[in-house]
gemmi code that builds the backbone of each chain (N, CA, C; Angstrom):
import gemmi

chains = {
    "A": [
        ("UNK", (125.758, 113.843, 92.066), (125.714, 114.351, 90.689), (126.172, 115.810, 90.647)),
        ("UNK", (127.209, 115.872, 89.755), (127.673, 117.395, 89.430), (126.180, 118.459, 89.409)),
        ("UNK", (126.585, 119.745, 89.495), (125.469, 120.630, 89.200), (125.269, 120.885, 87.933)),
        ("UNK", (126.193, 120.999, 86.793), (126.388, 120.596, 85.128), (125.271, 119.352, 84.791)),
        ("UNK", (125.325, 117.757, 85.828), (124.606, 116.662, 85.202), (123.325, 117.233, 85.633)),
        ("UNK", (123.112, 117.967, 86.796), (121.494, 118.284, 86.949), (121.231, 118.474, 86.147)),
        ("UNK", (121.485, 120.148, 85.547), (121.310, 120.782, 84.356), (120.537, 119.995, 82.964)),
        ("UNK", (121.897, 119.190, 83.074), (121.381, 118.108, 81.768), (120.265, 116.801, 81.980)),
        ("UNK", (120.406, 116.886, 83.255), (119.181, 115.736, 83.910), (117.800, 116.423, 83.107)),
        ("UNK", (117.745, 117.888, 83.521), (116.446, 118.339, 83.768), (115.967, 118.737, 82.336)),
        ("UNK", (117.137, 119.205, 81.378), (116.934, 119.522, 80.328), (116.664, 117.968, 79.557)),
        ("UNK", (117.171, 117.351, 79.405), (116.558, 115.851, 79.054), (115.022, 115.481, 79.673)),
        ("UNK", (114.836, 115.845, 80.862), (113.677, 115.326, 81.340), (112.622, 116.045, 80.633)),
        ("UNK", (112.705, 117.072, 80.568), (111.669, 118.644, 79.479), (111.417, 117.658, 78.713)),
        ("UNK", (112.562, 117.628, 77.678), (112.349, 116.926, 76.093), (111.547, 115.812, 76.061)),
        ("UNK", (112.279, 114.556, 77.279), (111.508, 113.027, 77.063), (109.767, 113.207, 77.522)),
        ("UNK", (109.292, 114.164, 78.420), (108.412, 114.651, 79.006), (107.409, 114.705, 78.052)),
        ("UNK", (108.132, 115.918, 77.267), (107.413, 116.669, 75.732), (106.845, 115.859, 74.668)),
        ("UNK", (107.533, 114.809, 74.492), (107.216, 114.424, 73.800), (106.200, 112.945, 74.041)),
        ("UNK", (106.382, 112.351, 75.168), (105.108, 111.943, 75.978), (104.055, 112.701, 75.659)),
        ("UNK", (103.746, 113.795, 76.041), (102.766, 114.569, 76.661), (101.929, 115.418, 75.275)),
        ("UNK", (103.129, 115.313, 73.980), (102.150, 115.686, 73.044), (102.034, 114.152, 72.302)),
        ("UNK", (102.178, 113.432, 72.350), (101.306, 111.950, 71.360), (100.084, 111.722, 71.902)),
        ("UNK", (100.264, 112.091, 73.662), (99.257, 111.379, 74.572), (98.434, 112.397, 73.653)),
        ("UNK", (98.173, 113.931, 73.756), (97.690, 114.699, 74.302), (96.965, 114.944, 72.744)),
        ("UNK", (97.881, 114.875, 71.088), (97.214, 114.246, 70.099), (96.067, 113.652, 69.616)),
        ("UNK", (97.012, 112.162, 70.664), (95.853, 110.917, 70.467), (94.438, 111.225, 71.043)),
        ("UNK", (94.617, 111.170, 72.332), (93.229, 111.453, 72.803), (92.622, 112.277, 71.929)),
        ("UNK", (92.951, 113.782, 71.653), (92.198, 114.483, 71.297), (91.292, 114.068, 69.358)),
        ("UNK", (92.210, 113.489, 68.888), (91.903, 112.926, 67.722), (90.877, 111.478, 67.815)),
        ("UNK", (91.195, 110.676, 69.148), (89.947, 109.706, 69.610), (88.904, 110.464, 69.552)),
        ("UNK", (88.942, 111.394, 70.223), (87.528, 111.992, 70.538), (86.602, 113.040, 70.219)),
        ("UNK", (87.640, 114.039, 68.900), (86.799, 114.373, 68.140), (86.413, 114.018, 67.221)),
        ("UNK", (87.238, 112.265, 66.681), (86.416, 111.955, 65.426), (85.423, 110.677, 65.922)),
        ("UNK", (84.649, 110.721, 67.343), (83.583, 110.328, 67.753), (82.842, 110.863, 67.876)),
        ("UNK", (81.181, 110.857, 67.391), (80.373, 111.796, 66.958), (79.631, 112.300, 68.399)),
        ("UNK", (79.645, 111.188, 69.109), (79.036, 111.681, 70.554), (79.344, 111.076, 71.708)),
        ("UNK", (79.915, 111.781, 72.887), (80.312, 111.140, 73.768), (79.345, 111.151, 75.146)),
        ("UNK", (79.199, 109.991, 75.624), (78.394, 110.502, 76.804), (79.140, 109.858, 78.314)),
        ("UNK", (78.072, 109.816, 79.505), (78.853, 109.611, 80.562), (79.085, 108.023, 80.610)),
        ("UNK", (78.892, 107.501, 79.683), (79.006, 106.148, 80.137), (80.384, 105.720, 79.061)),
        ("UNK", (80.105, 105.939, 77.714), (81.316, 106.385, 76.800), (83.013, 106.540, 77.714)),
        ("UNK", (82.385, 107.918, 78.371), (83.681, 108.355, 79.043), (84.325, 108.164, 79.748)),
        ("UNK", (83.189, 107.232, 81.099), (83.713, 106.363, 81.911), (83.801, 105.338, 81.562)),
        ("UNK", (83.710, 104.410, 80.790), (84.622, 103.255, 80.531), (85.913, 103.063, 79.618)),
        ("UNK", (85.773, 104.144, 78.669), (87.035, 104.436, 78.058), (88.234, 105.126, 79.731)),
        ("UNK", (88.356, 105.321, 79.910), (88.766, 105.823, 81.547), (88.779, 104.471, 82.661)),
        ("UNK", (87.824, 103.560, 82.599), (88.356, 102.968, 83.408), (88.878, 101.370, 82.463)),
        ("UNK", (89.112, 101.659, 81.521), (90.268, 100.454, 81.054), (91.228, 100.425, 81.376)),
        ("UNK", (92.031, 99.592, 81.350), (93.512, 99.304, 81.620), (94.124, 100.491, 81.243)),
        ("UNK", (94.581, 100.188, 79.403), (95.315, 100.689, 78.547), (95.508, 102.450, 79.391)),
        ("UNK", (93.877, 102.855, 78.839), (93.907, 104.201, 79.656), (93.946, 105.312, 81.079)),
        ("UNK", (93.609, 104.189, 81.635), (93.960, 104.638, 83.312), (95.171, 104.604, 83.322)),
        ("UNK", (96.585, 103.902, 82.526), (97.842, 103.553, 82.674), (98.582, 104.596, 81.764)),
        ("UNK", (97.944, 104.956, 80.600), (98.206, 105.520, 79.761), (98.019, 107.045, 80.421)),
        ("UNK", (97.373, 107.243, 81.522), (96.435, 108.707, 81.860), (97.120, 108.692, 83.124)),
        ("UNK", (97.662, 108.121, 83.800), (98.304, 108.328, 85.172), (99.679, 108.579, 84.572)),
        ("UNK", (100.396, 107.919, 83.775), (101.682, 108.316, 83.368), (101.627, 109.633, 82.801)),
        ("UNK", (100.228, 110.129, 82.032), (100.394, 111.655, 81.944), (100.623, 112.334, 82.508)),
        ("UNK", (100.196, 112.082, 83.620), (99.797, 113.028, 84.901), (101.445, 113.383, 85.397)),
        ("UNK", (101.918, 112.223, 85.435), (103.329, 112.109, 86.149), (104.225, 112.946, 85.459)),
        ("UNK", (104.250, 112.533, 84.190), (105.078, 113.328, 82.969), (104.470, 114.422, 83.235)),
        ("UNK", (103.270, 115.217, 83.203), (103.044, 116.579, 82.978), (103.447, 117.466, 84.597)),
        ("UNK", (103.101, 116.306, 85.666), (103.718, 117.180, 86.290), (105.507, 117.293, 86.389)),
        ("UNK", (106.397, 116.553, 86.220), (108.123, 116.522, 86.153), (107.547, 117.943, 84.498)),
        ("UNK", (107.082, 117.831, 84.180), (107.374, 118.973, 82.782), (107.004, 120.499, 83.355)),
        ("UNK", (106.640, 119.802, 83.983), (105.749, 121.934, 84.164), (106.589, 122.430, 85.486)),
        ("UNK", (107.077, 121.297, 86.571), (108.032, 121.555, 87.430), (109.083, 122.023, 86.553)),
        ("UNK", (110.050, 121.552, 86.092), (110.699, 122.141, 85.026), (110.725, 123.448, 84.511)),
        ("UNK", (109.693, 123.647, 84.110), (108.911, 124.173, 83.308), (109.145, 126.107, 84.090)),
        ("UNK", (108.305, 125.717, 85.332), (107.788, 126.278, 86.412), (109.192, 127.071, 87.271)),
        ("UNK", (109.813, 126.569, 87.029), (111.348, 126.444, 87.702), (112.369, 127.438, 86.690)),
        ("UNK", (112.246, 127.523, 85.797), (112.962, 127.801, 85.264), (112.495, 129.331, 85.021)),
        ("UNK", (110.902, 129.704, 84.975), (110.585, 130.724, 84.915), (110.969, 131.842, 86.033)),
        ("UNK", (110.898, 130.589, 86.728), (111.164, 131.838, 88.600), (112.681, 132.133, 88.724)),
        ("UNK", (113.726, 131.279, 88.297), (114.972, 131.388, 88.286), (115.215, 132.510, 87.630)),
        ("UNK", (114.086, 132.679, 86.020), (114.712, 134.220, 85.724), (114.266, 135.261, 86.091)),
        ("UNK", (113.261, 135.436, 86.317), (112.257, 136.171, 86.964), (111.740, 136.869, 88.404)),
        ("UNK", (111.650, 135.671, 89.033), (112.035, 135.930, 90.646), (113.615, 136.255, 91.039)),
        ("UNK", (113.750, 137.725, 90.966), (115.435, 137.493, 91.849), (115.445, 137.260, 93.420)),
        ("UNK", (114.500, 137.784, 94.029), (114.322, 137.703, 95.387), (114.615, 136.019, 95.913)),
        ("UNK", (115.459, 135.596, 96.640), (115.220, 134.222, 96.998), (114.387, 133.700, 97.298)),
        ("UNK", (114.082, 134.152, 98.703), (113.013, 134.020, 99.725), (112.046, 133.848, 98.909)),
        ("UNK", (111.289, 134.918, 98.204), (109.850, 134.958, 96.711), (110.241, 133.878, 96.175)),
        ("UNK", (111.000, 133.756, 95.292), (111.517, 132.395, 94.322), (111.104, 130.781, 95.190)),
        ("UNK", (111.582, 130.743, 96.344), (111.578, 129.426, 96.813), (109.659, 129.612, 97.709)),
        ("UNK", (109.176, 130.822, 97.968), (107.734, 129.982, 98.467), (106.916, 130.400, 97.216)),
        ("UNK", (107.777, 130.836, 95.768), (106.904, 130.656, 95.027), (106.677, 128.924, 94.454)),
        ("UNK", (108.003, 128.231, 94.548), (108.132, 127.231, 94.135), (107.595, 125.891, 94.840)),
        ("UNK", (107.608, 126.280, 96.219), (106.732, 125.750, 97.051), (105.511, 125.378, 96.968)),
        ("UNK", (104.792, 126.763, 96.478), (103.067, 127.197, 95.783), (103.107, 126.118, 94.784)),
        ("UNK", (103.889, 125.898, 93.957), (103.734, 125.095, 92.780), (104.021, 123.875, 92.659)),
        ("UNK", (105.323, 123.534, 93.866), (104.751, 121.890, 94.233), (103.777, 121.485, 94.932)),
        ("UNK", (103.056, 122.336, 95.533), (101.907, 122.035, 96.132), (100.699, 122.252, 95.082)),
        ("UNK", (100.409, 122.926, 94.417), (99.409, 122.668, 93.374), (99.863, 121.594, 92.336)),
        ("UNK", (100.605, 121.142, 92.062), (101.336, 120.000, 91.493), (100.580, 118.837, 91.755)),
        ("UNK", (101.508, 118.587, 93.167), (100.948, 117.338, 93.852), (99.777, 116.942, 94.184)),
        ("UNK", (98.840, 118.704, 94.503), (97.530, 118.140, 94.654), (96.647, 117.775, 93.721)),
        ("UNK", (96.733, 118.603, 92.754), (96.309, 118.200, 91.177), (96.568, 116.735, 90.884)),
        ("UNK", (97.852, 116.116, 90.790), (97.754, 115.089, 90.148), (97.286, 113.662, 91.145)),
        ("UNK", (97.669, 113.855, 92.512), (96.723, 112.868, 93.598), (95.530, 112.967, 93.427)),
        ("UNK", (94.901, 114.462, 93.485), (93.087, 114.191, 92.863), (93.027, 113.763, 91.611)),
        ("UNK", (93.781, 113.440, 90.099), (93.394, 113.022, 89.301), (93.508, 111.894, 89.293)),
        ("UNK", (94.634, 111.261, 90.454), (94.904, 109.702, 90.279), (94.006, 108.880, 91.498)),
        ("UNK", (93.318, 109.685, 91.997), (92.509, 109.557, 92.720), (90.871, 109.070, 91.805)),
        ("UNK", (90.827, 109.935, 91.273), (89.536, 109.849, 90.280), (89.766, 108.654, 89.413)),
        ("UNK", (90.734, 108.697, 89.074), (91.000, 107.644, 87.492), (91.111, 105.608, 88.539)),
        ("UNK", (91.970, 105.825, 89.702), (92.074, 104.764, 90.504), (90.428, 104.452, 90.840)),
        ("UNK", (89.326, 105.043, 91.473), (88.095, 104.739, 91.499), (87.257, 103.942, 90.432)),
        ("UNK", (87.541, 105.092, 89.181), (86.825, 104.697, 87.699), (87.124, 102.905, 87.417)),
        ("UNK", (88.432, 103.074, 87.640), (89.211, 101.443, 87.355), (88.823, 100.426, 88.111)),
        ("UNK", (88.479, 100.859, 89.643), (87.773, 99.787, 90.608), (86.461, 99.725, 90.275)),
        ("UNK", (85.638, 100.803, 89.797), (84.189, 100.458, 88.974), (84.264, 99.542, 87.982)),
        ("UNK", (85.461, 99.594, 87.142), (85.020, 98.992, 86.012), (84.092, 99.447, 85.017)),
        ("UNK", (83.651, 98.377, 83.922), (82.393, 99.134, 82.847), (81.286, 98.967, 83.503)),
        ("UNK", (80.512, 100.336, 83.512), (79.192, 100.232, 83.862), (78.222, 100.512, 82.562)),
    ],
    "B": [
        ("UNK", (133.280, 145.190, 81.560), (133.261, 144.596, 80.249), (133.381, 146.076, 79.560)),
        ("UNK", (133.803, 146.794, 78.381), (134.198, 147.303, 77.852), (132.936, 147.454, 77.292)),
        ("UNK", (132.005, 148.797, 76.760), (131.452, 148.743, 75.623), (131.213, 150.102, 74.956)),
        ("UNK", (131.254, 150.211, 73.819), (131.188, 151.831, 73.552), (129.655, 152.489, 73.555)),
        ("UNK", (128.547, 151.824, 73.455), (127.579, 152.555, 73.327), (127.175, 151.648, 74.775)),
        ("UNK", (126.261, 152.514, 75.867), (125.807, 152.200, 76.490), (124.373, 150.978, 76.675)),
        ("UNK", (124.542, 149.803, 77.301), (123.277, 149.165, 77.720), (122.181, 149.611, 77.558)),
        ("UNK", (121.115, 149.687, 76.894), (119.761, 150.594, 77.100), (119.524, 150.001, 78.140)),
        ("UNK", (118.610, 151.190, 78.717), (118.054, 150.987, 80.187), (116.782, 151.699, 80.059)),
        ("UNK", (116.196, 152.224, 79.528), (114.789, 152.675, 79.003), (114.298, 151.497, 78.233)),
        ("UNK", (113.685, 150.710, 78.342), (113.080, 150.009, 76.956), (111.813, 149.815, 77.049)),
        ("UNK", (111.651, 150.128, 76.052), (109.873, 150.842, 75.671), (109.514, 149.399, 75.318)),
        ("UNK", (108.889, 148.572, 75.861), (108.314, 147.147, 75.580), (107.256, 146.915, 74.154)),
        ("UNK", (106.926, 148.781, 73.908), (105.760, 148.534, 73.030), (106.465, 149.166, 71.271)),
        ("UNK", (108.423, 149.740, 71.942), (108.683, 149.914, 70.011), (109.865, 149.169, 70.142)),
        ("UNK", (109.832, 148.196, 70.871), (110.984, 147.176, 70.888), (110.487, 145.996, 69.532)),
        ("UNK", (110.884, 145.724, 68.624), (110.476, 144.527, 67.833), (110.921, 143.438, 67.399)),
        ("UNK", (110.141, 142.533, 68.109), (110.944, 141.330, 68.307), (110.865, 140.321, 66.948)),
        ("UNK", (111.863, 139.799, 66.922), (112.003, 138.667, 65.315), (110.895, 137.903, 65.565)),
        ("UNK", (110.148, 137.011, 65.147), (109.114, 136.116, 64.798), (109.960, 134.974, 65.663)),
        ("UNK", (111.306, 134.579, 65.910), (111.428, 133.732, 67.019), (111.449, 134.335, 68.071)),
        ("UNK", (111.417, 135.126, 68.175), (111.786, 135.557, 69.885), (109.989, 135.848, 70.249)),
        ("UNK", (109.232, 136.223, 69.103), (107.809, 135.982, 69.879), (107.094, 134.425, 69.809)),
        ("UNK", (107.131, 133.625, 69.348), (107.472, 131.982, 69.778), (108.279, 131.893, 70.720)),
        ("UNK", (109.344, 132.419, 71.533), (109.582, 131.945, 72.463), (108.924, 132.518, 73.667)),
        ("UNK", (108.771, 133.852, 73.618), (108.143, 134.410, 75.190), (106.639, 133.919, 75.107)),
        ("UNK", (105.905, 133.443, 73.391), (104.833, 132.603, 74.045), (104.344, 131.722, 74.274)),
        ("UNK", (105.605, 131.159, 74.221), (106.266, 129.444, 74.605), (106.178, 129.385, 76.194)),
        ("UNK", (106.746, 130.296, 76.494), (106.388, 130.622, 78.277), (105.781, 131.039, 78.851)),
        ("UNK", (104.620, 132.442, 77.872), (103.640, 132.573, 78.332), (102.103, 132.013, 78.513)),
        ("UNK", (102.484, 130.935, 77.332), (101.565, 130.134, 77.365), (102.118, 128.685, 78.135)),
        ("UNK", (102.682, 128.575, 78.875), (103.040, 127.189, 79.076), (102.903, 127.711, 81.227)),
        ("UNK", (103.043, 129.107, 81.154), (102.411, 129.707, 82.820), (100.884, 129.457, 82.963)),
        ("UNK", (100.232, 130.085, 81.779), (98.698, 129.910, 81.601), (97.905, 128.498, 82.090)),
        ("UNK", (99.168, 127.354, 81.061), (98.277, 125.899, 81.522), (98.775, 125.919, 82.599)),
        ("UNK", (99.577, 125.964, 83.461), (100.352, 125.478, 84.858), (98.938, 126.030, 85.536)),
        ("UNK", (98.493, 127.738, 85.622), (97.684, 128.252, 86.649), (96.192, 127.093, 85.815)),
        ("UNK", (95.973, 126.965, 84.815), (94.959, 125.851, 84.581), (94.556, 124.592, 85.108)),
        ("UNK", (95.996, 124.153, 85.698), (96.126, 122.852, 85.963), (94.964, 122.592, 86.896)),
        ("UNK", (95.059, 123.182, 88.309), (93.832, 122.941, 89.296), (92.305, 123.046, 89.120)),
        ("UNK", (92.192, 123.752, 87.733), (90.704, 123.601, 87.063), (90.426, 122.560, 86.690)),
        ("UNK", (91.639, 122.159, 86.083), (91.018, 121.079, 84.785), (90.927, 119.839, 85.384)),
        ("UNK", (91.735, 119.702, 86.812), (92.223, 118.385, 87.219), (90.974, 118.422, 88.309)),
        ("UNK", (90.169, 119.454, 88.457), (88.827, 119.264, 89.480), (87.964, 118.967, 88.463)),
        ("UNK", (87.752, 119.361, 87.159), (86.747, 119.097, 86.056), (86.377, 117.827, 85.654)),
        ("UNK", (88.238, 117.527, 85.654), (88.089, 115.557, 85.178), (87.476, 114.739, 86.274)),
        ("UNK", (88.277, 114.893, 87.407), (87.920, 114.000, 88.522), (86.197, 114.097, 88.899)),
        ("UNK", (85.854, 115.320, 88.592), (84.366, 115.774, 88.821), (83.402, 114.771, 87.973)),
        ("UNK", (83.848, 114.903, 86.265), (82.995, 114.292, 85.009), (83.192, 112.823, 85.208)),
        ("UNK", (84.082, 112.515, 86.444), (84.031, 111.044, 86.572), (82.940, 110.446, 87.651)),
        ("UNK", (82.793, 111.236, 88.284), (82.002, 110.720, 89.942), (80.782, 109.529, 89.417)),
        ("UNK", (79.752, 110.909, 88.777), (78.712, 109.829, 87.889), (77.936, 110.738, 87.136)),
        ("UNK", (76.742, 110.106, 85.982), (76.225, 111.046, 85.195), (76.148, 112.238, 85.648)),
        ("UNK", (75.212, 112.546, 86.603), (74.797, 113.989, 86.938), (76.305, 114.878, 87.121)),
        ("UNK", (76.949, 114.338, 87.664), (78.414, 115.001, 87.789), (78.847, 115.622, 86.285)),
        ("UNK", (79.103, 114.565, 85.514), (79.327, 114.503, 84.005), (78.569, 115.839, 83.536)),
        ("UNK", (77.426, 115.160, 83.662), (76.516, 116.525, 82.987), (76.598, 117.948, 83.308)),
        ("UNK", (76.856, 118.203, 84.860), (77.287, 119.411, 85.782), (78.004, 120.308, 84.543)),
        ("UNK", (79.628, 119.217, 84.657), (80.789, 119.815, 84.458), (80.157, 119.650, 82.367)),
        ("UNK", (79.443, 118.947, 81.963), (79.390, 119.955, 80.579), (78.623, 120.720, 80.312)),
        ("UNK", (77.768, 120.930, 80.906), (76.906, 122.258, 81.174), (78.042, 123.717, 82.033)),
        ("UNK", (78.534, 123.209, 83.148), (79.872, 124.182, 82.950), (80.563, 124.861, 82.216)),
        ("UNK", (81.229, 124.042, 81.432), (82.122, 124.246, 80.773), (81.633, 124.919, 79.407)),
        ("UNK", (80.059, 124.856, 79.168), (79.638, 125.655, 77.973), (78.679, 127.288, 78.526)),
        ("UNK", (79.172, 127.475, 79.976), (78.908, 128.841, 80.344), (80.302, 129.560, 79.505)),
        ("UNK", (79.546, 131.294, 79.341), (80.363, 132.170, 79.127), (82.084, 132.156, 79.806)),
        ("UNK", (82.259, 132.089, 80.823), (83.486, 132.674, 81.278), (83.792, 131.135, 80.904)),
        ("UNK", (83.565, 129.800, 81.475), (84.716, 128.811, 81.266), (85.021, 128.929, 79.403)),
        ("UNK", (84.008, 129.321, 78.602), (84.452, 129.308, 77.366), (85.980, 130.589, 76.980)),
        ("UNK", (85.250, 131.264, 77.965), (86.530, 132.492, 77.585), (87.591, 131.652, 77.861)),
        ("UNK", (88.032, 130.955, 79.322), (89.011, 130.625, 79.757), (89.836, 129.253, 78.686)),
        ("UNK", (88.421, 128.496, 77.949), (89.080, 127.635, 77.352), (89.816, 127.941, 76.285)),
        ("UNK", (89.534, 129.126, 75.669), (89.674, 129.746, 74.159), (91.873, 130.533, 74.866)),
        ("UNK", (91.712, 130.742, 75.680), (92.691, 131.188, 76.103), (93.536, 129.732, 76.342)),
        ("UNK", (93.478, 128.665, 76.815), (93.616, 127.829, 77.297), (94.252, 126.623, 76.040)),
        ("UNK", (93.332, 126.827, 74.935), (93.107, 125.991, 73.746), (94.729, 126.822, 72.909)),
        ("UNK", (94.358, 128.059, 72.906), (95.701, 128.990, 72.359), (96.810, 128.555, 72.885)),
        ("UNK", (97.028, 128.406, 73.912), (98.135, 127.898, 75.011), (98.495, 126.937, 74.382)),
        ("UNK", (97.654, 125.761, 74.692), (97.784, 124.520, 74.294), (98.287, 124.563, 72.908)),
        ("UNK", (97.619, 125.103, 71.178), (97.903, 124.861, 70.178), (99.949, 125.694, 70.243)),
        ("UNK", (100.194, 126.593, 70.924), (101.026, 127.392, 70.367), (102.165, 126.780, 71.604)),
        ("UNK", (102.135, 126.140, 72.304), (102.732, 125.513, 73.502), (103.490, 124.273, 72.275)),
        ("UNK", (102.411, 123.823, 72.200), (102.878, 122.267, 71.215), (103.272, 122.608, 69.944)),
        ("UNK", (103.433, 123.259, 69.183), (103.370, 123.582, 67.872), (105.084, 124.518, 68.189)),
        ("UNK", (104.983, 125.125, 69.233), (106.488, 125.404, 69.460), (107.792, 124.357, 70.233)),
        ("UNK", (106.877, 123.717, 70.829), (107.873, 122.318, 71.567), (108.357, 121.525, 70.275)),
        ("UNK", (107.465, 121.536, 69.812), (107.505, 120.393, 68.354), (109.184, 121.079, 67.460)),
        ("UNK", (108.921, 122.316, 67.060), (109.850, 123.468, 66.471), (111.229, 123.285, 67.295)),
        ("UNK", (110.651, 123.353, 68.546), (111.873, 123.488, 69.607), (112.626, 121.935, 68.763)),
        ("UNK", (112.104, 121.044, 69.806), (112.823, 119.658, 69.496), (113.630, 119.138, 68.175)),
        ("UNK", (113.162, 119.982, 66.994), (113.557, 119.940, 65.875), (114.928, 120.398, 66.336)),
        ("UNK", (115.185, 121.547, 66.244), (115.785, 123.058, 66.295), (117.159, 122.024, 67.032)),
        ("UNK", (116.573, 121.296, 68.098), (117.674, 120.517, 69.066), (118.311, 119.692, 68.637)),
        ("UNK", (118.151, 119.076, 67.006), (118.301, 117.870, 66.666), (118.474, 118.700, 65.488)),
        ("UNK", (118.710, 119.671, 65.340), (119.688, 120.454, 63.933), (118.819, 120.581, 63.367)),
        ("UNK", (117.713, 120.150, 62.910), (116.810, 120.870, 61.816), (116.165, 122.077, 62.128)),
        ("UNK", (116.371, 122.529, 60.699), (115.989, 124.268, 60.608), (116.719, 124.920, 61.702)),
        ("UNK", (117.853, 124.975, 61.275), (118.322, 125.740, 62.371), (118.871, 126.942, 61.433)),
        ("UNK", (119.026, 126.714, 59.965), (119.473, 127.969, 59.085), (118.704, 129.109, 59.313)),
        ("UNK", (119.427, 130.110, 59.231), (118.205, 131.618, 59.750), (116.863, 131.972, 59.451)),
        ("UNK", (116.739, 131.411, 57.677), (115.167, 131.485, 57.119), (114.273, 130.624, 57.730)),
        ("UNK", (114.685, 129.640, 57.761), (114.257, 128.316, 58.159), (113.941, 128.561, 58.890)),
        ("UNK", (114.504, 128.827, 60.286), (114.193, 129.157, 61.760), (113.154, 130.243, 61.599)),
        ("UNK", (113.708, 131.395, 61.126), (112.125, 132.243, 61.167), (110.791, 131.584, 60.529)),
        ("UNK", (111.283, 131.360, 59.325), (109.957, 130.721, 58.871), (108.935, 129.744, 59.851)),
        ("UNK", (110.101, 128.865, 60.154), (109.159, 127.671, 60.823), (108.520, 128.752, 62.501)),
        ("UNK", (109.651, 129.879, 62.863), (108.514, 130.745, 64.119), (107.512, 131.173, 63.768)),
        ("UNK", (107.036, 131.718, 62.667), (105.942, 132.310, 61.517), (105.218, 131.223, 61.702)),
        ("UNK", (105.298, 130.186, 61.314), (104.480, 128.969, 61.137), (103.344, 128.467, 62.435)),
        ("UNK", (104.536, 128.293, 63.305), (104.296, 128.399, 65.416), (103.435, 129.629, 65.286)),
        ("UNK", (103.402, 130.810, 65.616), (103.021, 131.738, 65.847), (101.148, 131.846, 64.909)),
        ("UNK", (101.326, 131.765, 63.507), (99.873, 132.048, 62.982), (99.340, 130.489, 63.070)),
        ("UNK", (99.760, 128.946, 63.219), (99.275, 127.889, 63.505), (98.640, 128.181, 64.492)),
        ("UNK", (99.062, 128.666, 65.668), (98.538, 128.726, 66.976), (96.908, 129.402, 66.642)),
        ("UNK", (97.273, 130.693, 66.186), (95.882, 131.361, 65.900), (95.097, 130.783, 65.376)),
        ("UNK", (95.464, 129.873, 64.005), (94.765, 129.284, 63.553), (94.053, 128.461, 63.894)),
        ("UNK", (94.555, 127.410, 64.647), (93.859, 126.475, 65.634), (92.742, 126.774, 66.680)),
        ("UNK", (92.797, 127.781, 66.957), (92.212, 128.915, 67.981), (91.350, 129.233, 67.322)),
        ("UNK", (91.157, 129.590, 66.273), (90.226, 130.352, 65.276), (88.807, 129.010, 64.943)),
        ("UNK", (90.028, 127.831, 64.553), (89.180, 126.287, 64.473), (88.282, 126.385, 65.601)),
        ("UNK", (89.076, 126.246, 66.881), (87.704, 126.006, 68.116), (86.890, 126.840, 68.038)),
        ("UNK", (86.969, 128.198, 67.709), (86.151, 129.365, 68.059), (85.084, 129.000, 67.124)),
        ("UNK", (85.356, 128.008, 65.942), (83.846, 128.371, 64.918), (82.914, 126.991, 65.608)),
        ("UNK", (83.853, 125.992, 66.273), (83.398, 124.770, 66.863), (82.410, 124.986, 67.804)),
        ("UNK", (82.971, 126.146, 68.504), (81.802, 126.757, 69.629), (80.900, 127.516, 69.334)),
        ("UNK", (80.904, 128.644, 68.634), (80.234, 129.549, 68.431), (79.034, 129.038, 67.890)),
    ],
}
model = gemmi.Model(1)
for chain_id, residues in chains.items():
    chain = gemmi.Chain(chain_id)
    for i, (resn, *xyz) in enumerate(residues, 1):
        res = gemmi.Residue()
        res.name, res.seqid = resn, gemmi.SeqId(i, " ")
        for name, pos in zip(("N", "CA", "C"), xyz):
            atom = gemmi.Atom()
            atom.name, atom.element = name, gemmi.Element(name[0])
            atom.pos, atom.b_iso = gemmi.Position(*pos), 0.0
            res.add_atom(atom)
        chain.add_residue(res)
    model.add_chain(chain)
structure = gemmi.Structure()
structure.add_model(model)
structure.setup_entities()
């Protein structure tokens, strides 16, 4: 792939990302403040349904390709130093990846519980 | 490159004044750094409120101490003025409001929405 189609790879990926990430990010929040009370049992079974463990791992995925992006683009203008630029970017696929393995970690458990 | 008045190279960050889009955009990025350094909180918080009740309960008794409230109120700003400018953005990409009023207006809009929203949680908590 040309370095031009990256470009446009990544700038497409932002957008399709974005707009994932605010319906998800909407919805939920409109589920759950117009429920008057949530508790731990509420939360874990809404969490370990289908719909939403599937619906909540694809967040994860999308938010992290968005903030890589995201993340990337800040250091490109910002960081001139190479060397800085690339183990800053490093730092941030590694908090990336670990973030979203511990969340798909948590949400994969909830789903093998089932409703309790 | 040719120019008759020189590049400024002094710039006073604090009598520089920026159009109502150009501050929607730097806090389009400054808030979109904020959630990134958030990310490893929030993603230990969830996985935490899942383990089991007492966990649950931990992390909302947490999260209604002083400092995580500071951090959320900062966090919540991010979030309202992050989305409320992506939203603007995506328009902007797809030709709407792209006329000059328009465009400022709708940064005006981004910019005191954000607060506003911010202002919402703050009476939610307080």
């Amino acid at each position: 792939m040309s370095r031009a189609a990256q470009g446009l790879r990544a700038w497409l990926l932002q957008r399709i990302t974005a707009v994932y990430l605010a319906v998800y990010i909407v919805g939920t929040l409109l589920y759950l403040l117009t429920r008057s009370a949530v508790d731990y049992s509420i939360w874990h079974n809404w969490l370990a349904s289908p719909l939403m463990g599937i619906a909540t791992t694809v967040f994860t995925l999308a938010l992290l390709l968005h903030v890589w992006v995201g993340i990337r683009d800040v250091l490109i203008d910002y960081v001139q130093l190479v060397s800085l630029r690339l183990l800053f970017m490093v730092v941030t696929a590694l908090i990336l990846l670990g973030s979203l393995l511990w969340v798909i970690r948590a949400l994969t458990i909830t789903a093998m519980q089932g409703e309790i | 490159m040719d120019r008759k008045t020189p590049a400024p190279r002094f710039l006073n960050l604090l009598k520089i004044k920026l159009p109502p889009g150009g501050i929607a955009s730097i806090a389009h990025r400054v808030s979109g750094v904020l959630m990134f350094l958030g990310i490893p909180l929030v993603a230990w918080l969830f996985a935490r409120s899942l383990e089991n009740e007492a966990a649950y309960l931990e992390v909302v008794g947490l999260m209604k101490s002083p400092p995580a409230l500071m951090v959320s109120i900062l966090l919540i700003w991010s979030l309202s003025h992050h989305l409320l400018a992506g939203i603007r953005h995506l328009l902007l990409d797809v030709e709407i409001g792209i006329e000059k009023a328009q465009a400022r207006a709708s940064a005006w809009l981004v910019n005191i929405g954000a607060l506003l929203l911010t202002a919402i949680y703050l009476t939610r908590i307080l």
